[in-house]
N, C-alpha and C positions, 0 to 999 in steps of 0.2 A: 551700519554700512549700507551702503546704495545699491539697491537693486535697478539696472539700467536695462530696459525693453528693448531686444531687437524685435524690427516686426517685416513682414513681407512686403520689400519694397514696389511702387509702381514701376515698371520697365517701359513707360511709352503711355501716351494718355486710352489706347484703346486696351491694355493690358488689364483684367480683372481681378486673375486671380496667378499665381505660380507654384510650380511644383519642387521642392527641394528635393535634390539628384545626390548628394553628397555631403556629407561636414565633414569644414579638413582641419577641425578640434573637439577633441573631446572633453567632458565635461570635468573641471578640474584643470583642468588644461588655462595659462597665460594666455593672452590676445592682447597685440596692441592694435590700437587706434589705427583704420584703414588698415590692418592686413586683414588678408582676406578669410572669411572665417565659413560659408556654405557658396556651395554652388546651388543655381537654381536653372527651370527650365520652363519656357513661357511659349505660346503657340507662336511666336517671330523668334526667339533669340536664348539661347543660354547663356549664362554669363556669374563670376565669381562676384561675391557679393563680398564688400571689406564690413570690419567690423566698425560700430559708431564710436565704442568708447576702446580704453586700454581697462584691463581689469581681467578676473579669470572669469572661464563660459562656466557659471552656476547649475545652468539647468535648460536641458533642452525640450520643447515644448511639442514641436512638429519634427516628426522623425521623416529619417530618408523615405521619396517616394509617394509622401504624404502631398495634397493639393489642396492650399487653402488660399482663400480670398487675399487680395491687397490689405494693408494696414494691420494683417493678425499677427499676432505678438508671437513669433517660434522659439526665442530663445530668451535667457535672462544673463547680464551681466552683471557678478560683483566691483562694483570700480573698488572697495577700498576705503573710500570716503562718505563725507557724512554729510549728503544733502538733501535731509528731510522727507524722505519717503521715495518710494518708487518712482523713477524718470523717465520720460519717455522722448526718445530721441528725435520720433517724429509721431505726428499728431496718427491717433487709431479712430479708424472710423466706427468701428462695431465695438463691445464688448468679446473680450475674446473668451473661447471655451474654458472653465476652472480647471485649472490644474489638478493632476490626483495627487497627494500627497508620497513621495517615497519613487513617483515613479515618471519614465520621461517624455509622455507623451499627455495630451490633452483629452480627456472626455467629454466626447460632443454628445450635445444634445439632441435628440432627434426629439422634430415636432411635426405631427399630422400638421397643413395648414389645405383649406378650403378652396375652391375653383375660383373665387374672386377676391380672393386676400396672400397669395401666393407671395413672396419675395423673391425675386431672383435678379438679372444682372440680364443687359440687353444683348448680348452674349450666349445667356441660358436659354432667354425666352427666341431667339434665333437658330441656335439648335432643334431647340424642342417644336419650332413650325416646320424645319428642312426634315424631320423624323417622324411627323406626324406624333408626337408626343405631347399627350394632356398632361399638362402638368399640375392638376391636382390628383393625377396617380402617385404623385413624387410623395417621399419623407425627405423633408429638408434637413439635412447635417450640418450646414453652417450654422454662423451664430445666429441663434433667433429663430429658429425651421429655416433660414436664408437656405432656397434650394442653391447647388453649388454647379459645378461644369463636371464634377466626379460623378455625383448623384444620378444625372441625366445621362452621361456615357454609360454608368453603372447599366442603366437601367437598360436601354440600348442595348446593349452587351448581353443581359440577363434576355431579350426577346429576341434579340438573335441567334442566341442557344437554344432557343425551343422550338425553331424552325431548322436548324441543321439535322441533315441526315447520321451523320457519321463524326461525332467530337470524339472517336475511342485514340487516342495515342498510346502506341504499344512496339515492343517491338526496339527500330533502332529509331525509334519520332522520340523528336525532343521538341516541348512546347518552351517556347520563348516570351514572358510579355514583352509585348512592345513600349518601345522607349518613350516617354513623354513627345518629343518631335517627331516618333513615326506616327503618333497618334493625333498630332496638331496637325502633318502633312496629308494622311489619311482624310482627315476632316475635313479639310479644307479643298483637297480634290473633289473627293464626292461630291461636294456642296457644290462648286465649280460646273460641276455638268449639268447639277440640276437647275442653276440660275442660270445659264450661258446659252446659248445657240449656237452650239459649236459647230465652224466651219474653217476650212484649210483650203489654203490654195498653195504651191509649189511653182517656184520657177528656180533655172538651173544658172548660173551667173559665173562667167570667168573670171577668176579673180588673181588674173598675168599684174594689172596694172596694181592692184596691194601688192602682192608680194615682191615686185621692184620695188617699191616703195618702201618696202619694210628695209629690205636688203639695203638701201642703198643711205638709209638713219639711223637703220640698229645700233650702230659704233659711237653715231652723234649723242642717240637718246641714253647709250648706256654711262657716256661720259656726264651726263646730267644727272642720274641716278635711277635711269626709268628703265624697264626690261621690255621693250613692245614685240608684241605678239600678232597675231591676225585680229584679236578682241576688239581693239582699241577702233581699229578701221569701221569697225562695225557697226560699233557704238559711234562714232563719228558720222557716218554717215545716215542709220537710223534715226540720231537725235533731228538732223538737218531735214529729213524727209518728213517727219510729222510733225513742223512747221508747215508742211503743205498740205496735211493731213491730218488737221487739229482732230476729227472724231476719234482717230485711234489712237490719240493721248486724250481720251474722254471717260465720264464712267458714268454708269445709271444712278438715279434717286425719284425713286420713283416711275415719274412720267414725263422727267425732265432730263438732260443730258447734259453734264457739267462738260465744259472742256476746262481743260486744264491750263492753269496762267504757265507752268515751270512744266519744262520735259525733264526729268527724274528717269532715268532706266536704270532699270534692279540689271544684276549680272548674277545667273544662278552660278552655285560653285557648290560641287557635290564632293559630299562626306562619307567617311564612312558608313556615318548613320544616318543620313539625310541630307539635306539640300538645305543652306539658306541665300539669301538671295540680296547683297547687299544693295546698295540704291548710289548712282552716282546723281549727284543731285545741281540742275542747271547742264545738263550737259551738251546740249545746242548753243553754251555758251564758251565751252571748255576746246580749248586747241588739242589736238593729237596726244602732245605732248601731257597733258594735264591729265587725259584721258589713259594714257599710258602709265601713269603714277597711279592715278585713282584705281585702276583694274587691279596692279599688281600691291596696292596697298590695302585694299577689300579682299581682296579675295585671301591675302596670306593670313589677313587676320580674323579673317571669316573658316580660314582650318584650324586656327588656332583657338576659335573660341573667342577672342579678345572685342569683339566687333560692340560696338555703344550701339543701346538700343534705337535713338534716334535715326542709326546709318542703316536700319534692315526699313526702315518704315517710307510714306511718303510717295513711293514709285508709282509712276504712269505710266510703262510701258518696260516690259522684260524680255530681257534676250537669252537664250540657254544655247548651247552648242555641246549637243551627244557628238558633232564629229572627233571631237577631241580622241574621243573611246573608239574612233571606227566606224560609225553611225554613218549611211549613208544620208540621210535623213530621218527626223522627229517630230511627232505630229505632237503637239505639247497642249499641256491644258492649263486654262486662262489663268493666272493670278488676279482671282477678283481684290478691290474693285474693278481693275484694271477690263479693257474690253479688245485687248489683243497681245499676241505675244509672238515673240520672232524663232525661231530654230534652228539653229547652223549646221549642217551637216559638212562631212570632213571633205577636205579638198583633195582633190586625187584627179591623176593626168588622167585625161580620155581625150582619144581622137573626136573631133568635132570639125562641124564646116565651117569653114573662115573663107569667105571671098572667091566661094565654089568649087573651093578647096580644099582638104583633108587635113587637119592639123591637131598638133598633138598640145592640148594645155589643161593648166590645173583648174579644173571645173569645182563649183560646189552648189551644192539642193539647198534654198532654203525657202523652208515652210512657215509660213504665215496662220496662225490660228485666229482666227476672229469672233466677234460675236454678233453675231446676224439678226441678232434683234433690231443694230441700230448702225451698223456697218455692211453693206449691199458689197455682193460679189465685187462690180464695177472698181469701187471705190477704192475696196481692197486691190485688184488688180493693179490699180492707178499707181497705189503707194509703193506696192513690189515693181512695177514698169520703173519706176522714177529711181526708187534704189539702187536696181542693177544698173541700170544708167551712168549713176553717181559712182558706184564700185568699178564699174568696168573703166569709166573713162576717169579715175582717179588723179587729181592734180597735189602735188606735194602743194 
């Protein structure tokens, strides 16, 4: 009978390694072909994994929780049939840890390796400069000493404990670890501040002309299948404006500044547990309409989990809106590579002067974070002048 390799698939070409969250069969247990057999969790995207063959789950290799490289073999499947040895569904880059015999988990090897013969992933070795971490302090636990993205947070972790005052929990404290995504979102903030030159500017923008606008399509756009919101406007006229403002659909490499061929705007949608941040992609090319679909189809399937790894990836420039929650305004921090990000603060009537005049309309904050290495006050100001412009004087 055939023993058929599941192994940890790639989620995205910058994806390394992922963390399995779940198996929703147990060993012994039938599977067919694409139904879904673990879930797993990556620093962009969770997502349910189907199974490659039909056959029963033999033997599980990487238990819930555990973080190992792309291409590692986690699980084995009996297909049943008889085709000559072990199969492997898709090509393995490493050799994977040997199995213990009797039991469900992998025995890894740990090997000392030397200041200039290290193995790691551009990923680990990126980490370990934002942390100040040598990494021939590490014992690499992947295959080979391959130090891993666990190893290096391990270790993190282990010097961060030895400089806290007070780790005692007691009492009515309850220690929680944190979720694979609070630990990918964590990560990638901090890193965020320390590569960025973070700067904000605010301006306050009426927004009478969207929401006639809204009101006066909603019925149109719902009879097409679309649910439009204030988002959409947003994303509309954002995408339109950094056409005039190629740096802030730009990102660093180096000493050089790509601008970006395609405007991509991520739309964050907050979770229970976190935040991901789908990408509508070409959206300076997309009508209202399109953009209206695209919001309400990312985002439902961005609660649900269901979102392909290709649709969190790609973006050049992200927009989040705390007003939803009340938020008079957000001072938000960068999505690198990204070198700017927008913040919508919730709309609420205030009297304001209109034409020397006292008037009462639905006003809203939005804040602009930038990164001032390679974006100037000016500039920024330019892009938010032009916005509110386009918002305020809104033409269906």
């Amino acid at each position: 009978m055939a023993e058929i390799k599941v192994i940890m698939p790639q989620m995205g070409e910058s994806i390394v390694e992922g963390t399995i969250t779940k198996w929703l069969k147990n060993v012994g247990e039938r599977v067919e072909r694409d139904e879904p057999l673990f879930e797993i969790s990556t620093d962009k995207i969770d997502s349910e994994i189907p199974s490659p063959a039909t056959g029963v789950l033999k033997r599980i290799v990487v238990e819930t929780d555990e973080t190992v490289e792309i291409d590692t073999i986690v699980a084995f499947i009996d297909s049943g049939e008889e085709l000559g040895g072990g199969e492997t569904i898709a090509p393995v880059a490493d050799e994977p840890p040997e199995a213990v015999p009797g039991e469900g988990f992998a025995a890894k090897s740990v090997t000392r390796v030397g200041a200039g013969d290290f193995q790691s992933s551009p990923m680990v070795r990126r980490l370990a400069e934002e942390h100040g971490v040598d990494l021939a302090m590490l014992q690499g636990t992947g295959a080979g000493g391959r130090i891993t993205k666990r190893d290096i947070m391990s270790f993190i972790e282990q010097q961060g404990e030895t400089k806290q005052i007070d780790t005692d929990t007691s009492g009515d404290d309850e220690r929680i670890p944190m979720s694979p995504m609070r630990k990918a979102i964590a990560e990638r903030m901090v890193a965020s501040r320390r590569i960025s030159a973070h700067v904000v500017t605010v301006f306050e923008v009426d927004c009478s002309a969207i929401l006639a606008a809204r009101a006066s399509q909603k019925a149109n756009f719902e009879r097409s299948g679309a649910k439009l919101t204030v988002t959409p406007f947003f994303v509309h006229a954002v995408a339109r404006v950094l056409k005039k403002f190629p740096v802030l659909n730009s990102s660093i490499d180096g000493d050089d500044v790509i601008h970006r061929g395609h405007v991509n705007i991520g739309v964050a949608v907050a979770l229970d547990d976190g935040l991901l941040v789908p990408v509508i992609k070409d959206a300076d090319d997309a009508s209202l309409l399109d953009l209206a679909r695209a919001v309400s189809d990312l985002g439902g399937r961005a609660r649900t989990r269901t979102l392909l790894p290709e649709e969190v990836q790609g973006g050049t420039f992200t927009l989040t809106n705390p007003g939803i929650f009340g938020g008079l305004y957000g001072i938000p921090i960068i999505n690198q590579p990204q070198v700017a990000i927008l913040a919508v603060g919730g709309i609420e009537k205030r009297p304001v002067v209109v034409d020397d005049a006292i008037s009462i309309r639905p006003m809203a904050f939005l804040a602009l974070s930038f990164d001032h290495r390679i974006i100037d006050g000016a500039v920024a100001d330019q892009f938010m002048s032009e916005l509110k412009d386009r918002l305020q004087n809104w033409k269906d």
